[in-house]
Z-matrix of the N, CA and C atoms (Angstrom, degrees):
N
C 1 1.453
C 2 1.528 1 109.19
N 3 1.304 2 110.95 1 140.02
C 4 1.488 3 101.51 2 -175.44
C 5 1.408 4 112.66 3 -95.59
N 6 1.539 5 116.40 4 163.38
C 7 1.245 6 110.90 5 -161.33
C 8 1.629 7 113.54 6 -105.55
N 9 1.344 8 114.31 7 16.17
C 10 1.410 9 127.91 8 175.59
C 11 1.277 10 124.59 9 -136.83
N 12 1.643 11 125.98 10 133.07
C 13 1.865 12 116.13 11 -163.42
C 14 1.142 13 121.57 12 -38.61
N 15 1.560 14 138.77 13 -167.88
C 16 1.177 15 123.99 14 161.83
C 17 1.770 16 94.93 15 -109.60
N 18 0.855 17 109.28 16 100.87
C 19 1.724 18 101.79 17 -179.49
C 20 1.650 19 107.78 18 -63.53
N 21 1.026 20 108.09 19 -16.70
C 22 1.630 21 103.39 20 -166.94
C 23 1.641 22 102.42 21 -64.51
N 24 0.670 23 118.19 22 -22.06
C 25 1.687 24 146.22 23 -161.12
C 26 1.481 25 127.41 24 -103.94
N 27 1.627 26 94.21 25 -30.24
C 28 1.832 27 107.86 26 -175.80
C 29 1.759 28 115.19 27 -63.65
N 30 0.871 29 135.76 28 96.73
C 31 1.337 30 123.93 29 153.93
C 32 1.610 31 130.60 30 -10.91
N 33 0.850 32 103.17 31 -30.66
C 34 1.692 33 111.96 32 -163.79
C 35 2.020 34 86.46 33 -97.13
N 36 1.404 35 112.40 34 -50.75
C 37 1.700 36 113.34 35 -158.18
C 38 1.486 37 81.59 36 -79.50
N 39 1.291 38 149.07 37 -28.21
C 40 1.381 39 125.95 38 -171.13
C 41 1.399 40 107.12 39 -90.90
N 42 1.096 41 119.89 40 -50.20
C 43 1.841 42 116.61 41 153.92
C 44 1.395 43 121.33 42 -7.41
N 45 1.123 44 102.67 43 -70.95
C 46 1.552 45 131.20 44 176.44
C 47 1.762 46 111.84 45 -57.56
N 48 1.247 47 118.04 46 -44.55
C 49 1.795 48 122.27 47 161.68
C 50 0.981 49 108.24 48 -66.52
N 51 1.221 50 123.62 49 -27.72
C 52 1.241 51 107.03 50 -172.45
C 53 1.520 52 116.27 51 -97.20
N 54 1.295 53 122.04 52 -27.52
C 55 1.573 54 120.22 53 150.46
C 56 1.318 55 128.29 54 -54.20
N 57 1.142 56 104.83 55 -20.53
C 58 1.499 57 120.20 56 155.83
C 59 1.911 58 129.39 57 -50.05
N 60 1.233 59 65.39 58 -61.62
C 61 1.897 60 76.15 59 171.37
C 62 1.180 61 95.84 60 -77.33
N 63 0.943 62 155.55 61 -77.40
C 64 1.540 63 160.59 62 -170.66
C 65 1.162 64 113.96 63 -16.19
N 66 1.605 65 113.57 64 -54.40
C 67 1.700 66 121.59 65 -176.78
C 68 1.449 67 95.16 66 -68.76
N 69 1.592 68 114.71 67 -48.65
C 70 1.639 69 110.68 68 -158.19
C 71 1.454 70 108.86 69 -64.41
N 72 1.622 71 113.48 70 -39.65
C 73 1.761 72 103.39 71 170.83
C 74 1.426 73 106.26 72 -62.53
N 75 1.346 74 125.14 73 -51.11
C 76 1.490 75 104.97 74 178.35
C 77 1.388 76 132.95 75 -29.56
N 78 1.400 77 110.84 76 -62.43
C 79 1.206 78 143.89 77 172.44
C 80 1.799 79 111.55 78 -31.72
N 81 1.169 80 99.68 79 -77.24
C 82 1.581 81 137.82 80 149.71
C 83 1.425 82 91.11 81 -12.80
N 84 1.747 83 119.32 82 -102.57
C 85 1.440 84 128.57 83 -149.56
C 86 1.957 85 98.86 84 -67.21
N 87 1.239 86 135.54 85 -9.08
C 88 1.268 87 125.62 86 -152.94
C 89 1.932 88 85.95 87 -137.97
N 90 0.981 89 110.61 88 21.17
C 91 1.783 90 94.59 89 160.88
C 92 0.937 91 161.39 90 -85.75
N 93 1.507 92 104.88 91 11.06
C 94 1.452 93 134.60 92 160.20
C 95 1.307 94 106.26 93 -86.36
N 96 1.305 95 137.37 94 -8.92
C 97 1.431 96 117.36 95 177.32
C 98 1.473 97 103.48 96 -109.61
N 99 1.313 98 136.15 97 14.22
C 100 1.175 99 116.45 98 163.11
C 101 1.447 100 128.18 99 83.89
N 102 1.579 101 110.34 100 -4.82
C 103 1.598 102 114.11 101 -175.03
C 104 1.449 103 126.59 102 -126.01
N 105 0.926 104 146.92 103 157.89
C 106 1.477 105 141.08 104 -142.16
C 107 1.705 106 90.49 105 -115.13
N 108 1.436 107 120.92 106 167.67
C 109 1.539 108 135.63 107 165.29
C 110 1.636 109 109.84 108 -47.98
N 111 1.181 110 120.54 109 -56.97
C 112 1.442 111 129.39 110 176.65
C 113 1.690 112 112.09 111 -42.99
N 114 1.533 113 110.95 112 -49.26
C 115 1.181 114 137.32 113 -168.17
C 116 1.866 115 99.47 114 -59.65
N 117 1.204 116 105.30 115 -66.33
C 118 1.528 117 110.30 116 -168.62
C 119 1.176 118 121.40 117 -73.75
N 120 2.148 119 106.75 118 -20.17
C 121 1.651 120 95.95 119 168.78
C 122 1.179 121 96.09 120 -94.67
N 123 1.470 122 140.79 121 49.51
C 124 1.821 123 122.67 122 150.55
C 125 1.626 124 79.90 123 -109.92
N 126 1.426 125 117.70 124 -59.61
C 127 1.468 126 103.30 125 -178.89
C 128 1.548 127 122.65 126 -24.67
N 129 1.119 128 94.42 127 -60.36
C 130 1.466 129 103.11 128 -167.92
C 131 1.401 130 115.65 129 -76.64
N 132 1.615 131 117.43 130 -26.83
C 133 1.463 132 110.64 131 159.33
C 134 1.608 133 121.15 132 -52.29
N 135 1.379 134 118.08 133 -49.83
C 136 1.408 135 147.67 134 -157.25
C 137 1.675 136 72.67 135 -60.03
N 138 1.126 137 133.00 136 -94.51
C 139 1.771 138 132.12 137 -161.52
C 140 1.147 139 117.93 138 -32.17
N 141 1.289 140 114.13 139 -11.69
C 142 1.737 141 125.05 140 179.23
C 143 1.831 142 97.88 141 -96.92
N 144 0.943 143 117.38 142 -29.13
C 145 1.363 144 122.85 143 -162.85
C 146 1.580 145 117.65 144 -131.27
N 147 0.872 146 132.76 145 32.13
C 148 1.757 147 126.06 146 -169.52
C 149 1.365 148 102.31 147 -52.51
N 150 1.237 149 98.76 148 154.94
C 151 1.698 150 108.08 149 178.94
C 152 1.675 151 96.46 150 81.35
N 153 0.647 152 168.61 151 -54.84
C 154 1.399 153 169.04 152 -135.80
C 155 1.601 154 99.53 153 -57.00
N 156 1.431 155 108.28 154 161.76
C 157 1.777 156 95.79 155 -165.04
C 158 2.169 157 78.04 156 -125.12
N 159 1.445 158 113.95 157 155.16
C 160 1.060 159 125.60 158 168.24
C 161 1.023 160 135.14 159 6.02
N 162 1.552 161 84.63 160 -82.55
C 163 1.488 162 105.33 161 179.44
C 164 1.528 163 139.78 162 -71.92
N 165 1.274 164 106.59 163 -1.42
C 166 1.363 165 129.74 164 164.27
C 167 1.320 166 122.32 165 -90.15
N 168 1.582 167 97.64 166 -31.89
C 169 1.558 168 109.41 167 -170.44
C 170 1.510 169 89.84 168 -68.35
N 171 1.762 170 131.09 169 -58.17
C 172 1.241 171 147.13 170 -155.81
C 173 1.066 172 85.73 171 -52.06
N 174 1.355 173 148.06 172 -37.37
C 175 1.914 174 144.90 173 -138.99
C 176 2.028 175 85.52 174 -95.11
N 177 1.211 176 98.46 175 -55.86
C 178 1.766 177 91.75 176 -171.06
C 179 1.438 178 113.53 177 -84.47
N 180 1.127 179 104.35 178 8.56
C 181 1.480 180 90.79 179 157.18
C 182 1.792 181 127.61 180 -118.83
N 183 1.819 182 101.48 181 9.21
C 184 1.725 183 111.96 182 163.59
C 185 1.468 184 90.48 183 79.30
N 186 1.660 185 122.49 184 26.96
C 187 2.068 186 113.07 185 -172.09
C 188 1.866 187 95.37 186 -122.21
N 189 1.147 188 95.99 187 142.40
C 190 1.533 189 92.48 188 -177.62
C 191 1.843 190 102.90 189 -70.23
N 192 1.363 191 89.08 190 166.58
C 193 1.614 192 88.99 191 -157.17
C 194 0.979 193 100.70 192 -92.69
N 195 1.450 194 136.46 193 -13.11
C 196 1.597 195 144.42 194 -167.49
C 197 1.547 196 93.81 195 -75.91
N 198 1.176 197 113.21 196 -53.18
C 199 1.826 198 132.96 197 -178.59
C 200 1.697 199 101.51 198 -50.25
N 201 1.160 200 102.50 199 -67.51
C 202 1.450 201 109.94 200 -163.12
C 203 1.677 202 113.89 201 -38.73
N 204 1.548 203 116.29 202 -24.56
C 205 1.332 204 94.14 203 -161.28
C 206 1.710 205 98.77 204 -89.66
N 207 1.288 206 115.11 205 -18.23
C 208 1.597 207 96.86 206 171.50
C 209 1.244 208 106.91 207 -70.05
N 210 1.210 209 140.81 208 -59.78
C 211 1.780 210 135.67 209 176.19
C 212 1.530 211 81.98 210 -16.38
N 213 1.678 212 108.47 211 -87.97
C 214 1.991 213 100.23 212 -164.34
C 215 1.432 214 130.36 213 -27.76
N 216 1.814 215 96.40 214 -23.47
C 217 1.511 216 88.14 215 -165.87
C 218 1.119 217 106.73 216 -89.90
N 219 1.672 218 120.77 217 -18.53
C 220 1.355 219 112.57 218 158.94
C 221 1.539 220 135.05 219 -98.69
N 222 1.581 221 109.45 220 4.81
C 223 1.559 222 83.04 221 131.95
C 224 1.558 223 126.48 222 -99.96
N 225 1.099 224 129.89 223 10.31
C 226 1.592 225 130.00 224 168.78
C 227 1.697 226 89.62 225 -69.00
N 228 1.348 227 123.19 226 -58.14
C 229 1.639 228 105.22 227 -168.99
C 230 1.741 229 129.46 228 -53.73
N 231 1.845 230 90.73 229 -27.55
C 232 2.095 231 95.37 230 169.88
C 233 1.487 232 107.96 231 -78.65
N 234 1.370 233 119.08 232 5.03
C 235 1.738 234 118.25 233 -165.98
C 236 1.553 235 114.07 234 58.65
N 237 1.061 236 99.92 235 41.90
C 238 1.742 237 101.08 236 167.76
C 239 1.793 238 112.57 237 -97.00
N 240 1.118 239 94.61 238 -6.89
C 241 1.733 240 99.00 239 -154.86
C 242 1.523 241 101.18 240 -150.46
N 243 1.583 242 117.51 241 118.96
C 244 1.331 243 120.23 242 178.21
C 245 1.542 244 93.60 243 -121.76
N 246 1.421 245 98.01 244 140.83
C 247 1.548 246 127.83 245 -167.21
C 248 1.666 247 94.45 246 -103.41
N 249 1.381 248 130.98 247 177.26
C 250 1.339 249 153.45 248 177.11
C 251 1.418 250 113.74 249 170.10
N 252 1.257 251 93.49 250 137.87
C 253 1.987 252 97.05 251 173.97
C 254 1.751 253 91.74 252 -83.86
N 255 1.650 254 92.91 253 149.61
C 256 1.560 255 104.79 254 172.95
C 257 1.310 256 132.56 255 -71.95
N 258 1.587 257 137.41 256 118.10
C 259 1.225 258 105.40 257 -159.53
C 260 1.545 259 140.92 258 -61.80
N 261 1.404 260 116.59 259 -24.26
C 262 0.949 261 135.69 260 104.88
C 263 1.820 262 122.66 261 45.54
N 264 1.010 263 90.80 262 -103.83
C 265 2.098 264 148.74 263 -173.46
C 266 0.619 265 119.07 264 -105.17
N 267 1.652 266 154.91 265 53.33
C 268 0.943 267 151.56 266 -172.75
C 269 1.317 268 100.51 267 -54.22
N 270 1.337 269 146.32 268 -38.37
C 271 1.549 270 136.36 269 177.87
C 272 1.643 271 119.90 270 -61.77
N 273 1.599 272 101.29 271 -45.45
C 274 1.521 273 84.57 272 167.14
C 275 1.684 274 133.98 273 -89.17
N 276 0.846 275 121.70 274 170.14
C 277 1.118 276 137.83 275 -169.31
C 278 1.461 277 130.97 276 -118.80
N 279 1.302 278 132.78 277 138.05
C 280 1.433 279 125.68 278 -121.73
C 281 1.515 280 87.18 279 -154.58
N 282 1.434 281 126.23 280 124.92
C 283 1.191 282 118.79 281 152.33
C 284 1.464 283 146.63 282 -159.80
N 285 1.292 284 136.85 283 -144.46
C 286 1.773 285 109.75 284 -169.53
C 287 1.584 286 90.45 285 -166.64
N 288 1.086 287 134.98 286 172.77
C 289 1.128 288 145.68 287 -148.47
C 290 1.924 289 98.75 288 -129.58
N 291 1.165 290 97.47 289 117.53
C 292 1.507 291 98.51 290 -168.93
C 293 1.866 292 104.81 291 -79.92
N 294 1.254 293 124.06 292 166.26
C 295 0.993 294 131.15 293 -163.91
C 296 1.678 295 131.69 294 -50.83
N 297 1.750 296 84.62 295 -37.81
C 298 1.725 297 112.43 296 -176.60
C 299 1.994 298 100.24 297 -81.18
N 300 1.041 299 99.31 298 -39.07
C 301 1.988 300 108.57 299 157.91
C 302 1.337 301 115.44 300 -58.52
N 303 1.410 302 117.67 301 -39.90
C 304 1.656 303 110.88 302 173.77
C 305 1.374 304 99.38 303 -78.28
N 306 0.914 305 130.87 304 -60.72
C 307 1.950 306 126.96 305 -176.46
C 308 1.434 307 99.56 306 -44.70
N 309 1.171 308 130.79 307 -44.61
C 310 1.889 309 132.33 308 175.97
C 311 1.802 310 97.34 309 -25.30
N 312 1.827 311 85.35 310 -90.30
C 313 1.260 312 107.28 311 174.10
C 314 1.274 313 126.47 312 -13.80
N 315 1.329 314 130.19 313 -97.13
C 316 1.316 315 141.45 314 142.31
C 317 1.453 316 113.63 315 0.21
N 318 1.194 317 130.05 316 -56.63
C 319 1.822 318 119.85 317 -170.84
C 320 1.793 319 79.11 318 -79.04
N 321 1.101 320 127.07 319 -76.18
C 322 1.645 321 129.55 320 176.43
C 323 1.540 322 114.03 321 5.49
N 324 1.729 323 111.00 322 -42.46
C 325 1.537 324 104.72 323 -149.78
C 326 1.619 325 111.32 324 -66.14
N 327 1.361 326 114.11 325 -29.42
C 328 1.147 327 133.42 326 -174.81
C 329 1.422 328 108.44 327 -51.68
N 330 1.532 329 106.56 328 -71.00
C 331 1.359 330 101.71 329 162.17
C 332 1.319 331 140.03 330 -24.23
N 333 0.992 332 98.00 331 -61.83
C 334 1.883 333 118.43 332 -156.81
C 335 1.668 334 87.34 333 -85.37
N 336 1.343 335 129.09 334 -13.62
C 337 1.295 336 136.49 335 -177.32
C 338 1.956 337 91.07 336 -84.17
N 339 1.641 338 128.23 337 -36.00
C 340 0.971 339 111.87 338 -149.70
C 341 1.901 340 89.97 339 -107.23
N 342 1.373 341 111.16 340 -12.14
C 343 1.319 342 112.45 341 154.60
C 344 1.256 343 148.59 342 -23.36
N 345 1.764 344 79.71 343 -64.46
C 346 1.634 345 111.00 344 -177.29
C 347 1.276 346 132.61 345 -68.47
N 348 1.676 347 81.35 346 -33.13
C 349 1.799 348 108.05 347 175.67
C 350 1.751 349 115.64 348 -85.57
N 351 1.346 350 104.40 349 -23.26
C 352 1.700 351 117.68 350 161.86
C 353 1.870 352 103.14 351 -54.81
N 354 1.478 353 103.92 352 -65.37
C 355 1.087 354 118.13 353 -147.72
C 356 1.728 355 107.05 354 -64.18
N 357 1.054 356 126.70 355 -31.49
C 358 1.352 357 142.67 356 177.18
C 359 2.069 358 98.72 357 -102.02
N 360 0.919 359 130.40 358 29.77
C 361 1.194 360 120.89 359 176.93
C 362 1.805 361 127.80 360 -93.01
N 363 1.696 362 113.29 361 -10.43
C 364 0.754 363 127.74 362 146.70
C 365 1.503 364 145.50 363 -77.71
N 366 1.430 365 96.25 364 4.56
C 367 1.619 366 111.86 365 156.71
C 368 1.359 367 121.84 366 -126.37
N 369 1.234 368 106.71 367 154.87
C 370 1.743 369 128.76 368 -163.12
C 371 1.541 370 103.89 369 -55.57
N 372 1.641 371 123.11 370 164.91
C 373 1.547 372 100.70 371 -174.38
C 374 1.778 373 108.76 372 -89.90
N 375 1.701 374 117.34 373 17.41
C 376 1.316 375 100.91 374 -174.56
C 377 1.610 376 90.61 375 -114.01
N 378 1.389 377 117.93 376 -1.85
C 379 1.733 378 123.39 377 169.98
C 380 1.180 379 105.89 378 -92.58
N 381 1.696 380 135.91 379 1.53
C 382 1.013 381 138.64 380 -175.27
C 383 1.677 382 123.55 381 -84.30
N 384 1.542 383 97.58 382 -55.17
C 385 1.273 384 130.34 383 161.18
C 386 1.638 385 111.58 384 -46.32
N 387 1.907 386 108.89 385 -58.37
C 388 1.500 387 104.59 386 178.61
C 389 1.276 388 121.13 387 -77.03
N 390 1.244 389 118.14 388 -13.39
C 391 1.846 390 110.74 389 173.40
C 392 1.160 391 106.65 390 -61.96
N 393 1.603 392 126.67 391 -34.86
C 394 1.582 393 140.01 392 -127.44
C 395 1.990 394 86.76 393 -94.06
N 396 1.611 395 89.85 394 -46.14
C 397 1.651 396 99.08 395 -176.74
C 398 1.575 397 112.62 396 -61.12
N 399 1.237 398 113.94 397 -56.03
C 400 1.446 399 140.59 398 166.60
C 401 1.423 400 121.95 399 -19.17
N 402 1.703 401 86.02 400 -45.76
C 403 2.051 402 104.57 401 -165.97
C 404 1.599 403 82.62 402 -94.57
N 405 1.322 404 130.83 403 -54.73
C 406 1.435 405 118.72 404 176.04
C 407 1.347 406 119.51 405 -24.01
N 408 1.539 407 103.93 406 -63.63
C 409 1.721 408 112.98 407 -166.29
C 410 1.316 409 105.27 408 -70.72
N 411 1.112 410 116.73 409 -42.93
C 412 1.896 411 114.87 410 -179.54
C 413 1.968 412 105.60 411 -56.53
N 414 1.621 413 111.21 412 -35.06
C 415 1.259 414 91.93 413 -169.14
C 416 1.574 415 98.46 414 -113.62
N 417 1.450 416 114.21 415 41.61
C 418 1.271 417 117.25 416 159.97
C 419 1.132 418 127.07 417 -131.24
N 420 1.472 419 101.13 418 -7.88
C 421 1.785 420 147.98 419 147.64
C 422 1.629 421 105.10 420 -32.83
N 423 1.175 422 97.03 421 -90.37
C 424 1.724 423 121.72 422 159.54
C 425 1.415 424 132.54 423 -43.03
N 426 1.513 425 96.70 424 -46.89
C 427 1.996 426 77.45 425 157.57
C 428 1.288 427 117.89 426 -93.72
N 429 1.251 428 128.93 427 16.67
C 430 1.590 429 115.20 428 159.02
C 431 1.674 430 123.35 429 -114.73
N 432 1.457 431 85.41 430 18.23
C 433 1.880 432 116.25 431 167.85
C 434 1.784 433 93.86 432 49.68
N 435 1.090 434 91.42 433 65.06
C 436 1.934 435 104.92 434 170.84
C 437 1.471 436 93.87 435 -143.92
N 438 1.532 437 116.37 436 49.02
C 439 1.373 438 111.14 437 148.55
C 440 1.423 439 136.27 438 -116.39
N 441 1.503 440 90.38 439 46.33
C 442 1.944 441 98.68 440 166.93
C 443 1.565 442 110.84 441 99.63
């Protein structure tokens, strides 16, 4: 019996390679704009949602919320992202994606369009579809704590 896991095999260590590659094609296809994976799904949440305050935003995008507000603060510093306290709430904080942040986005899609298709390019297009379902159910598995 051997005395060390088989990582080749582990769920958790191939997960993890494989987010690996994932960030690096990201990275890769979107490096002229300067922004990380984290970065473009608040962007890109925020266009679905303007006005939305932080801490909600942090929930739909799976990012801890403590984290999230420096990400904001750096995209509030390229002007992609304008912040406001709520009137409301003055503690929380509320915000929308300024114009030159929507033009980001938008030239972006291509990319992150040629990403996706990098990132899954070593499987067939009917193994493509079922990983996609697969990774759904496992991480929808997990947030409704029905994973075993």
């Amino acid at each position: 019996m051997s005395k060390s896991v088989d990582f080749k095999h582990a769920p958790g260590h191939l997960i993890r390679r494989a987010h690996q590659f994932a960030y690096a094609v990201f990275m890769e296809e979107t490096a002229g704009f300067d922004v990380t994976p984290v970065q473009f799904a608040i962007l890109n949440a925020l266009m679905d949602t303007p006005g939305v305050d932080q801490v909600t935003l942090a929930g739909r995008v799976a990012f801890d919320a403590a984290t999230s507000g420096s990400v904001i603060g750096r995209l509030e510093a390229k002007g992609w992202v304008r912040r406001e306290p709520d009137a409301r709430d003055r503690r929380r904080k509320l915000l929308w994606v300024t114009p030159a942040g929507e033009e980001t986005v938008q030239r972006m899609k291509r990319a992150v369009a040629r990403a996706q298709t990098r990132i899954l390019g070593p499987l067939g297009r009917a193994e493509r579809g079922q990983f996609v379902a697969l990774l759904e159910r496992l991480v929808s598995g997990h947030e409704a704590g029905t994973s075993g």
